[in-house]
C-alpha positions in Angstrom: 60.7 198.0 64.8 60.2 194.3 66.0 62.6 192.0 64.9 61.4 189.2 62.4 60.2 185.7 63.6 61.8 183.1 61.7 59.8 180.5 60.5 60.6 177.2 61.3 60.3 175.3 58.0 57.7 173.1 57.2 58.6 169.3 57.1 56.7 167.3 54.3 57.1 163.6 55.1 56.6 161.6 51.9 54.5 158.4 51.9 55.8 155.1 50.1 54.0 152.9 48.3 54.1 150.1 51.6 52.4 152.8 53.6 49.7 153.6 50.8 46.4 150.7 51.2 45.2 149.5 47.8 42.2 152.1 47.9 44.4 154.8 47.8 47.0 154.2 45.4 43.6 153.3 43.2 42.1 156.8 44.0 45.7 158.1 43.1 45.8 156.5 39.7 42.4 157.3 39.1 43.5 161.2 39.3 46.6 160.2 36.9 49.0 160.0 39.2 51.8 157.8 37.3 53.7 156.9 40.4 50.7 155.4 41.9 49.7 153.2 38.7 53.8 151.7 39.0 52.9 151.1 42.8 50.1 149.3 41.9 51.9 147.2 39.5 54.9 146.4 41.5 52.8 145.5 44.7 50.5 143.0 42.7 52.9 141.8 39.5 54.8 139.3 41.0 51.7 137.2 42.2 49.8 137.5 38.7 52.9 137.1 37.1 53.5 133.8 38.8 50.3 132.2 38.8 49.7 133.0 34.9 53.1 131.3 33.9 52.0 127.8 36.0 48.3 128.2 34.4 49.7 128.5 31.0 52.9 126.3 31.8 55.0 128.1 29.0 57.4 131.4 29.8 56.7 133.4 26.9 52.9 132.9 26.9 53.1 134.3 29.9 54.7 137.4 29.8 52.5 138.6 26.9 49.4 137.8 29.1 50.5 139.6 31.9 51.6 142.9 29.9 48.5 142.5 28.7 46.8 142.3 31.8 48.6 145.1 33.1 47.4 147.4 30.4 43.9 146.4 30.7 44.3 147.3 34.3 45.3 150.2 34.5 42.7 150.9 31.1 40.0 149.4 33.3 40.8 151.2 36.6 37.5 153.8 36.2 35.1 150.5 36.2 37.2 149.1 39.2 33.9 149.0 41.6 35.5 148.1 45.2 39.3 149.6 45.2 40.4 147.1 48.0 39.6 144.5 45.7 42.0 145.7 43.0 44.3 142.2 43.6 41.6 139.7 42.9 40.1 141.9 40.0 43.4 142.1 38.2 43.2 138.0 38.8 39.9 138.0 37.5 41.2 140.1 34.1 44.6 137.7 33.6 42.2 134.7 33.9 39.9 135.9 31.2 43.1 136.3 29.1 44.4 132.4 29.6 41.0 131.7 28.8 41.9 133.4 25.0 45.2 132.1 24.9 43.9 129.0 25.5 41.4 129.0 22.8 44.3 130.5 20.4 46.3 127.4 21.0 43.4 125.3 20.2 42.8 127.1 17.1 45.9 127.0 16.1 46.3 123.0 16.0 42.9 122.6 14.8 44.4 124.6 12.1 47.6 122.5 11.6 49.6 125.3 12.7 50.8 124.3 16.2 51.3 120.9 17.7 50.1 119.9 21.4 50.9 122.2 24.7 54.2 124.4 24.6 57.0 122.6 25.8 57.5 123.2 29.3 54.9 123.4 32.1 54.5 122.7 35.8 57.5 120.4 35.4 59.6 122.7 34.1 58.6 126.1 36.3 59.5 123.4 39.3 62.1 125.0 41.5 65.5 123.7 41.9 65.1 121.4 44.7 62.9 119.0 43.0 63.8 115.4 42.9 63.6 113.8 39.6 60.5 111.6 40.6 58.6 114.8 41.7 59.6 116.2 38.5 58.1 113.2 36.4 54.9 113.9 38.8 54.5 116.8 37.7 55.1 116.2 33.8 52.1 113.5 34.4 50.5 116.5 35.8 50.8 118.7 32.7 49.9 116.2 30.1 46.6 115.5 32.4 45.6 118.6 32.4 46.3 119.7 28.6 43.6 117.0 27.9 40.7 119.2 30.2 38.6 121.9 28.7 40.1 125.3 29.8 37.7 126.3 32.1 38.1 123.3 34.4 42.3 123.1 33.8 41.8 126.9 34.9 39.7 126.4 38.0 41.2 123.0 39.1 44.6 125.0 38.9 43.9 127.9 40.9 41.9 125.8 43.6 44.7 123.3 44.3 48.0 124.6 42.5 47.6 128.4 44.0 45.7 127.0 47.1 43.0 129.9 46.0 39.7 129.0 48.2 37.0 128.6 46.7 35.2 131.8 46.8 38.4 133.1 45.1 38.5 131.2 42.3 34.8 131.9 41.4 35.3 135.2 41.7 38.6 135.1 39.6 37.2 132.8 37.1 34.0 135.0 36.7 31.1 131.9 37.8 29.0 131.3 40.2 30.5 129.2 43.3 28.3 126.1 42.3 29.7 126.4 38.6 33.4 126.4 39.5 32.5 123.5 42.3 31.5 121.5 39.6 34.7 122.6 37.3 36.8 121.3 39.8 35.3 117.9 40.5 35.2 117.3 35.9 38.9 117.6 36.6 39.9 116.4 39.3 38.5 113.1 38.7 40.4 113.3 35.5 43.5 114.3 37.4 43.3 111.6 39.9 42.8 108.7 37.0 46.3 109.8 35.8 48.4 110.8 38.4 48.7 110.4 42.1 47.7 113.2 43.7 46.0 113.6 47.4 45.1 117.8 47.5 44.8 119.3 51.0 41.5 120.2 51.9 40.5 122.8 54.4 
């Protein structure tokens, strides 16, 4: 009788999230893998998170948008048409959502329900080492742009608040490139006849 052959056991090296590309933890979810939608979430929450709290300059506001967001996401993954893309479509849906709570807030003081902007702002999400003249910069800052329509405060935000080129912030915005170019200009005149302010260009 020959003696048995021992096996050596077979090593399964697991994969994190840092090793996974976009594409795959999409294809993941997609199958319903849970871990895979929280890896998606993590990787890409902090940026929405951010930029939808300086777009709508108030805390709260925020963090309802981007829960919402998040849930549309991951509702919306099927429809998701380019999987490496899944950053600047989840930008695309938290944009469309300012854009409501925008109109909401100008509903609601047309209605005599709610007065001005939120308190807060730019001004307020301004980190710690701020001096006090950069802070009153950037309160001139907030009450310019609460005067703009949405969709240019949006655009002109995203070009030159989240240094977003341009391409970006059409696609996030959901225009053409000519459409947001011309966004931007409505407002940054405006911007520039109230505060002093020399953007960066490429």
């Amino acid at each position: 009788m020959k003696p048995s052959r021992l096996r050596a056991p077979r090593v399964v090296t697991l994969r994190t999230a840092d090793a996974l590309s976009d594409r795959e933890l999409v294809q993941r979810a997609r199958g319903g893998d849970r871990w895979a939608e929280d890896a998606l979430v993590r990787r890409h929450f902090a940026d929405v998170a951010a930029t939808v709290a300086r777009l709508l300059g108030d805390r709260l506001d925020a963090e309802d948008v981007v829960q919402d967001t998040i849930e549309a996401t991951l509702a919306e993954l099927p429809h998701l048409r380019d999987p490496d893309a899944v950053r600047s479509w989840m930008m695309q849906i938290a944009v469309r959502k300012v854009h409501r709570r925008f109109r909401r807030r100008t509903l609601l003081r047309a209605l005599g329900l709610a007065s001005g902007e939120p308190e807060g702002g730019l001004a307020s999400l301004a980190s710690d080492a701020c001096s006090p003249d950069q802070r009153a910069e950037l309160a001139l800052l907030d009450r310019a742009l609460a005067k703009l329509a949405a969709a240019d405060r949006i655009a002109w935000s995203l070009r030159y608040v989240e240094d977003m080129p341009l391409e970006d912030v059409a696609r996030s915005c959901g225009c053409s490139l000519a459409t947001v170019k011309r966004r931007i200009a409505r407002a940054d005149e405006h911007v520039r006849a109230h505060v002093s302010f020399e953007p960066e260009e490429d």
